[in-house]
Kinemage of the C-alpha trace (Angstrom):
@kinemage 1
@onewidth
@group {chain A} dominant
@subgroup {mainchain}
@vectorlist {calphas} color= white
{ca unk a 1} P -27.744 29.986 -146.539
{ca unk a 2} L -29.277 27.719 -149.308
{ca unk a 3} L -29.401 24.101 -148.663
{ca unk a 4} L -29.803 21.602 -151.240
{ca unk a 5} L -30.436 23.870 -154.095
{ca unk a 6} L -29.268 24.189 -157.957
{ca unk a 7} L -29.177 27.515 -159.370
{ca unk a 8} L -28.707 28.380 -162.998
{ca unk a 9} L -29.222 31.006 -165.225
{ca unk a 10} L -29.445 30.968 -168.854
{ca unk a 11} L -27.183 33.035 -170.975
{ca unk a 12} L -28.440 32.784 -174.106
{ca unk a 13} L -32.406 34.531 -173.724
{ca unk a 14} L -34.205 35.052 -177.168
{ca unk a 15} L -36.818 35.500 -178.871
{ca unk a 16} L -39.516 32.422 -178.655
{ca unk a 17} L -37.665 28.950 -180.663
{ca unk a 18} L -41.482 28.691 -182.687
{ca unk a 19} L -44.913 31.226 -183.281
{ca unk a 20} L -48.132 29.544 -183.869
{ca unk a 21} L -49.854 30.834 -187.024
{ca unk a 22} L -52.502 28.715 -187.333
{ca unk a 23} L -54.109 24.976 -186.180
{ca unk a 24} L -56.663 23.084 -187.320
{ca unk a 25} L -58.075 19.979 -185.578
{ca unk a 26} L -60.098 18.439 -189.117
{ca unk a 27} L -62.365 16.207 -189.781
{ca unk a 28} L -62.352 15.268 -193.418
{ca unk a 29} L -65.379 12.880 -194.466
{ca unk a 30} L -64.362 11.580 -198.797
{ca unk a 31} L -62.467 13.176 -201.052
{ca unk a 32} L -60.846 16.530 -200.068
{ca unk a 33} L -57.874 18.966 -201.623
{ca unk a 34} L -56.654 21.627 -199.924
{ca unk a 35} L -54.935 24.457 -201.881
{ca unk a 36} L -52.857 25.895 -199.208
{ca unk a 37} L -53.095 29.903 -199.205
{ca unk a 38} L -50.013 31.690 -200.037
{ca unk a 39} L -48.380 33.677 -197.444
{ca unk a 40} L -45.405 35.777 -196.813
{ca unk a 41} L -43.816 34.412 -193.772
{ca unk a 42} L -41.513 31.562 -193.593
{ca unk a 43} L -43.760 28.448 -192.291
{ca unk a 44} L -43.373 25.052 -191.318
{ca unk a 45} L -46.124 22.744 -190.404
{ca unk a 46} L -46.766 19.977 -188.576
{ca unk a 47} L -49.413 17.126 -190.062
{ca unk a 48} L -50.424 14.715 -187.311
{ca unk a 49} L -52.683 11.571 -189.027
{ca unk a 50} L -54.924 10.621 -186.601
{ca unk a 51} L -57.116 8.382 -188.246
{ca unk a 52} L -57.509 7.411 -192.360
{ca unk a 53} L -54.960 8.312 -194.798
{ca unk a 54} L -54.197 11.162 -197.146
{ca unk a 55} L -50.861 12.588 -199.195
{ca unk a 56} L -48.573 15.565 -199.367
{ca unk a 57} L -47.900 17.255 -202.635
{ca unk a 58} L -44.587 18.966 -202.596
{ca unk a 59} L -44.314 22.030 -205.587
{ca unk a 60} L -41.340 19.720 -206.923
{ca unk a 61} L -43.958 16.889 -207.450
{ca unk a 62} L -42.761 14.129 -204.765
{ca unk a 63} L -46.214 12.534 -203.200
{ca unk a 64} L -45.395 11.538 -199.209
{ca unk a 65} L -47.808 9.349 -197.817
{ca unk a 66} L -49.559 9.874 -194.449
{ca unk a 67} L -51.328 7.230 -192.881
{ca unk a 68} L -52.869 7.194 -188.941
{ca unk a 69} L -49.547 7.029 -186.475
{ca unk a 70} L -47.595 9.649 -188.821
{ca unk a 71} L -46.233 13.381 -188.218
{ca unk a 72} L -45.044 15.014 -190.887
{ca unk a 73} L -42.701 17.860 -191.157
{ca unk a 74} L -42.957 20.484 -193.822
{ca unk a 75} L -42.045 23.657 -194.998
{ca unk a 76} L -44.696 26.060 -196.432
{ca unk a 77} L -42.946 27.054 -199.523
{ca unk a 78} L -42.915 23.267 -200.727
{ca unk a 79} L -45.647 22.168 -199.643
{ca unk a 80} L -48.428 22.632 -202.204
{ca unk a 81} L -51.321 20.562 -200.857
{ca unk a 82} L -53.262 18.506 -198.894
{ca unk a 83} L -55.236 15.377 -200.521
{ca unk a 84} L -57.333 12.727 -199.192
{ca unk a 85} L -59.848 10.328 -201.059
{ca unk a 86} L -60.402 7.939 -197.928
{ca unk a 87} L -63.641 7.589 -196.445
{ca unk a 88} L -62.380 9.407 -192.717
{ca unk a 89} L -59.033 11.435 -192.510
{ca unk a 90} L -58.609 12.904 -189.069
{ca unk a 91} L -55.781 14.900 -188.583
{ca unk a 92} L -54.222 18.251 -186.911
{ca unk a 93} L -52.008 20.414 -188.564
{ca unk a 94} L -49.733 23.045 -186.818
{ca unk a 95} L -48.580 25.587 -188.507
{ca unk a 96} L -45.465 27.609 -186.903
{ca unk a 97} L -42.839 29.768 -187.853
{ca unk a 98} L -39.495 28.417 -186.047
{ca unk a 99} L -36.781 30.525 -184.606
{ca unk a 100} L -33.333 28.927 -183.672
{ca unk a 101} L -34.259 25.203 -183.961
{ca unk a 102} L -33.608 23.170 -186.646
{ca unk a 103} L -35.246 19.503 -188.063
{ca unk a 104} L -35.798 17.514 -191.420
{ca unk a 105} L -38.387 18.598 -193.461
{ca unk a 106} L -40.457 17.546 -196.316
{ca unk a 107} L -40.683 13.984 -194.392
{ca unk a 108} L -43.351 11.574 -192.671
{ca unk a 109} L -42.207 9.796 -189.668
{ca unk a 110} L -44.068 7.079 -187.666
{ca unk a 111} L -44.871 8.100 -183.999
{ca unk a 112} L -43.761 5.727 -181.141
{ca unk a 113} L -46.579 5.702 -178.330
{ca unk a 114} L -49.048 7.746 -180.214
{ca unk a 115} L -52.391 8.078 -178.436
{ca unk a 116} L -55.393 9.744 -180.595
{ca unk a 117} L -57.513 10.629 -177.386
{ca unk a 118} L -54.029 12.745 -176.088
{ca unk a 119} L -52.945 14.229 -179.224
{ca unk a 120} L -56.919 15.457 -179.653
{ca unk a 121} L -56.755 16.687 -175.961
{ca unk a 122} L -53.437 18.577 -176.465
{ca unk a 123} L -54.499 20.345 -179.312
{ca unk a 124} L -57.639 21.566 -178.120
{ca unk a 125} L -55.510 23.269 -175.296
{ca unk a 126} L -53.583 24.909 -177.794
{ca unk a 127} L -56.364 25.825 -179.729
{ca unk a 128} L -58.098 27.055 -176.462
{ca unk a 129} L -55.162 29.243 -175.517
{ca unk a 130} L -54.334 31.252 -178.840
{ca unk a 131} L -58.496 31.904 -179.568
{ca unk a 132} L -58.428 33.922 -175.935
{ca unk a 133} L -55.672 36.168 -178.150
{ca unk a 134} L -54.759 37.190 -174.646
{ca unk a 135} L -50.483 37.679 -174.828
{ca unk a 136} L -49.279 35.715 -172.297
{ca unk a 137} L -51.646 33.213 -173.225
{ca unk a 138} L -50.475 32.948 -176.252
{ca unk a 139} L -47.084 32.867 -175.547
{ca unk a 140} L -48.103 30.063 -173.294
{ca unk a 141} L -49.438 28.389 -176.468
{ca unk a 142} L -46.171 28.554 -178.369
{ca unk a 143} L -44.493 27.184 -174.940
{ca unk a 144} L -46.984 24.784 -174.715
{ca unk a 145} L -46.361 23.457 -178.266
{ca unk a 146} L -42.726 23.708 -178.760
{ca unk a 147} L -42.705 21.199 -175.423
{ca unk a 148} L -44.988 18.602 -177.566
{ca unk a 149} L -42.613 19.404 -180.808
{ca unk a 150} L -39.770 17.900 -179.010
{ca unk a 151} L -41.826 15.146 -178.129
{ca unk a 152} L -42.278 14.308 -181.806
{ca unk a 153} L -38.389 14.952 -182.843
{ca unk a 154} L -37.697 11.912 -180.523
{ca unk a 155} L -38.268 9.932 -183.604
{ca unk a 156} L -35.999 11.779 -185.628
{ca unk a 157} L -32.897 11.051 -182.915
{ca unk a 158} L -30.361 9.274 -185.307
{ca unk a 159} L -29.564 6.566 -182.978
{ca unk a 160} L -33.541 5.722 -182.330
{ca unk a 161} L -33.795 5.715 -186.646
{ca unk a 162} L -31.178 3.854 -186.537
{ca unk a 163} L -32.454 1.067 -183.943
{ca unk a 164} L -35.427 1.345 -185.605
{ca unk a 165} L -34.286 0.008 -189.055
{ca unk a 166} L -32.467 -2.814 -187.367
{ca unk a 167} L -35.681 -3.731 -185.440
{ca unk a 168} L -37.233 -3.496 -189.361
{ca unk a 169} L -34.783 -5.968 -190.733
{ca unk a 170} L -34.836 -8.001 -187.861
{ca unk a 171} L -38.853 -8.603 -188.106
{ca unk a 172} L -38.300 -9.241 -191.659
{ca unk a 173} L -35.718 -12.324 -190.998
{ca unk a 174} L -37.996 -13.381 -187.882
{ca unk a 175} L -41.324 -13.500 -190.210
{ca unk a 176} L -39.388 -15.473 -193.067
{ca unk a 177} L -37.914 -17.998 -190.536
{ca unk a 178} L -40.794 -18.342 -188.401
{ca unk a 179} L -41.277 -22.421 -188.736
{ca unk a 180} L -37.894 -22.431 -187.343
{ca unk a 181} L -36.662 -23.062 -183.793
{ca unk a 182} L -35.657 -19.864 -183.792
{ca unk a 183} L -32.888 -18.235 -180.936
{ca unk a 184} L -32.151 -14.809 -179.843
{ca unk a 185} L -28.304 -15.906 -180.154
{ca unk a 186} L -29.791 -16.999 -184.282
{ca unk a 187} L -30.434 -13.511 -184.778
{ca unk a 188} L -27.501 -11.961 -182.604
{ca unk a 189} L -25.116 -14.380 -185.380
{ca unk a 190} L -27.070 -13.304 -188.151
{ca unk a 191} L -27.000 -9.533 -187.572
{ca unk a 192} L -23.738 -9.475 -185.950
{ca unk a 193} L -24.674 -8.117 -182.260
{ca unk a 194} L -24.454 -9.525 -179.178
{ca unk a 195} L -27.791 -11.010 -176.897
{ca unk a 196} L -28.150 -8.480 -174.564
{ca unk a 197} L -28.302 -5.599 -177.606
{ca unk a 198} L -30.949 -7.992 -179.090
{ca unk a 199} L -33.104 -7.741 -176.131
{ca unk a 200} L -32.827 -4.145 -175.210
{ca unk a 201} L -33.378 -3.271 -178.776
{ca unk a 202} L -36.806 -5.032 -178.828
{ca unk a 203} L -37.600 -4.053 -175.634
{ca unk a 204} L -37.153 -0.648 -176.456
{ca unk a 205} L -38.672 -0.294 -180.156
{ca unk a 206} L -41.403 -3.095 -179.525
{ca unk a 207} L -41.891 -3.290 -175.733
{ca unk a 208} L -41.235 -6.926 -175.544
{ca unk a 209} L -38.400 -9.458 -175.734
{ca unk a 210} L -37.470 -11.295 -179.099
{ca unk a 211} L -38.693 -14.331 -177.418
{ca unk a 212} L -42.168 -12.672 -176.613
{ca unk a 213} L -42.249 -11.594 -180.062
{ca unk a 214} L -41.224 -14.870 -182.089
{ca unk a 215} L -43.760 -15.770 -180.045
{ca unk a 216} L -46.704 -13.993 -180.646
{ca unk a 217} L -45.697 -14.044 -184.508
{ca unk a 218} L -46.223 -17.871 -184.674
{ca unk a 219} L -49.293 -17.839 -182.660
{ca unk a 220} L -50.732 -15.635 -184.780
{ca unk a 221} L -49.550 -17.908 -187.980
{ca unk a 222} L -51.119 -20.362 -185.956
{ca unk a 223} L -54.488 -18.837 -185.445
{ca unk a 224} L -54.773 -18.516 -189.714
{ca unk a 225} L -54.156 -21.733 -190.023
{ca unk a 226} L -56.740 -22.895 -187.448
{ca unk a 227} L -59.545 -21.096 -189.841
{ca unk a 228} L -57.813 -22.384 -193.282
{ca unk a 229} L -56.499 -25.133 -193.156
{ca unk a 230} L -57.338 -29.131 -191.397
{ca unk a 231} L -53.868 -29.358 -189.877
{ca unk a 232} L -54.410 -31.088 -186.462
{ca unk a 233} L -52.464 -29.454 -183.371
{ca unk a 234} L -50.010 -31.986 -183.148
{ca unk a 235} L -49.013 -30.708 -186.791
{ca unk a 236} L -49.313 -27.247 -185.713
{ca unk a 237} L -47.403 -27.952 -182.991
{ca unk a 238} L -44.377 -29.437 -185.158
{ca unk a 239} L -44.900 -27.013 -188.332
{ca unk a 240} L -43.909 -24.136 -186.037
{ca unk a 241} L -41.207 -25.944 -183.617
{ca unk a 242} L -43.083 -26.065 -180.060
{ca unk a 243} L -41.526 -28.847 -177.897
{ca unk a 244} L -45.586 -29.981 -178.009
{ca unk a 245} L -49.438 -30.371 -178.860
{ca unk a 246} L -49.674 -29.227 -174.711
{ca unk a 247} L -46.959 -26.187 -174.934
{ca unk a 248} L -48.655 -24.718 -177.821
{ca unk a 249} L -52.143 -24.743 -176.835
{ca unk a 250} L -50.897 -23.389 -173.221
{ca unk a 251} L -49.529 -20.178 -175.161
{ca unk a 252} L -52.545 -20.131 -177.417
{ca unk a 253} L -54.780 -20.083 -174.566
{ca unk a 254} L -52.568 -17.369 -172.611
{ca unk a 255} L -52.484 -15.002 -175.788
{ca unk a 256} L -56.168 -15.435 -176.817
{ca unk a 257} L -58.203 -16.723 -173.665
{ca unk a 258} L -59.576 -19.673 -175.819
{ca unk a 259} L -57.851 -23.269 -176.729
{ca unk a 260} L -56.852 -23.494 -180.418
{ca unk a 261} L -59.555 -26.429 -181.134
{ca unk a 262} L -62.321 -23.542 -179.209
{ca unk a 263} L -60.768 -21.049 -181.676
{ca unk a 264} L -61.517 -23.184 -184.209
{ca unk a 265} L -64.624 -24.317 -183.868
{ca unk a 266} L -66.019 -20.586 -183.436
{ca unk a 267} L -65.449 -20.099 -187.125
């Protein structure tokens, strides 16, 4: 008897959903234009920007624009090259053929949580796998990959594009109001959601409250004007609507380890 235990099976066995063709893990020091070579099969690729920045030429003449943080989904046919003129443009391209899955292509979409040191180490295990051209390795490799492919189509869930905008628009009205005593139930009227969404939006697009955010935003307005301009802290304090000269230097000190007048004296 089997205690404790889920069984399935799946019904619907195919071929593999993608086939590595080819991946590069590039360096690319100045200019560089890559004519992609013409092939037969039906491709898609994959364009992770590590580091620098570079462009996508599309055969219909659109330009995308890939800077570090950015995966970008393409299909072979329109894609007809790569350019960079920056002075370092690290990046790793996939290049797959896809079988029963589906995604946008021809677009650039900025990576939550990207880390270069893990998207280096994961492609080197890919890389690793399909040189041994042993089979099951390989098929390992296209396992291995599809796995990190959903990974990136998180971005591309509606709802998380979506909350993203908002988040967009809301940074926009924080930044322009930002000498303001500024609420989360401010932006909740402005924008027409309630408190709570407010705060579980930030905290999931931006990993910290609105509070923590206005925050940091006018402490950082704060540190500019500590190197350009003679306004004393009590000013400061009043130009961006802390309660005092005491509270903001507190929250200086917390979010830089120095006092403001320290800060300012350094430079």
């Amino acid at each position: 008897m089997l205690n404790h235990q889920i069984l399935a099976s799946n019904p619907l066995l195919s071929i593999a959903t993608v086939q590595l063709a080819n991946v590069y893990n590039t360096h690319v020091y100045g200019y560089y234009r890559n004519v992609l070579l013409q092939d037969p099969r039906n491709m898609h690729c994959a364009i992770l920007t590590l580091e620098g920045n570079a462009a996508i030429e599309l055969t219909n003449g659109e330009h995308i624009h890939l800077e570090k943080k950015t995966l970008f989904l393409g299909k072979h046919t329109d894609v007809r090259a790569l350019v960079s003129d920056c002075e370092h443009w690290h990046f790793i391209c996939y290049w797959f053929i896809p079988h029963n899955i589906t995604f946008p292509v021809n677009k650039a979409f900025l990576l939550n949580n990207f880390d270069t040191e893990t998207e280096n180490a994961e492609a080197t295990k890919i890389i690793q796998l399909l040189q041994t051209h042993i089979e099951n390795r390989v098929h390992y490799a296209n396992a291995y990959f599809f796995c990190r492919l959903l990974n990136y189509l998180e971005v591309l869930n509606p709802y998380t594009q979506k909350s993203t905008e908002l988040t967009e628009k809301i940074v926009l009205y924080i930044n322009m109001h930002i000498e303001e005593n500024l609420q989360v139930r401010d932006i909740a009227d402005e924008f027409r959601y309630c408190e709570k969404h407010i705060r579980h939006l930030f905290k999931t697009t931006l990993g910290m409250s609105p509070k923590q955010y206005i925050n940091k935003i006018k402490l950082e307005n704060i540190r500019n004007q500590l190197s350009s301009s003679s306004l004393s802290l009590q000013e400061l304090a009043e130009k961006y609507a802390y309660a005092s000269a005491s509270h903001l230097i507190n929250n200086f000190k917390k979010e830089y380890g120095v006092t403001p007048t320290d800060y300012r004296n350094s430079k």
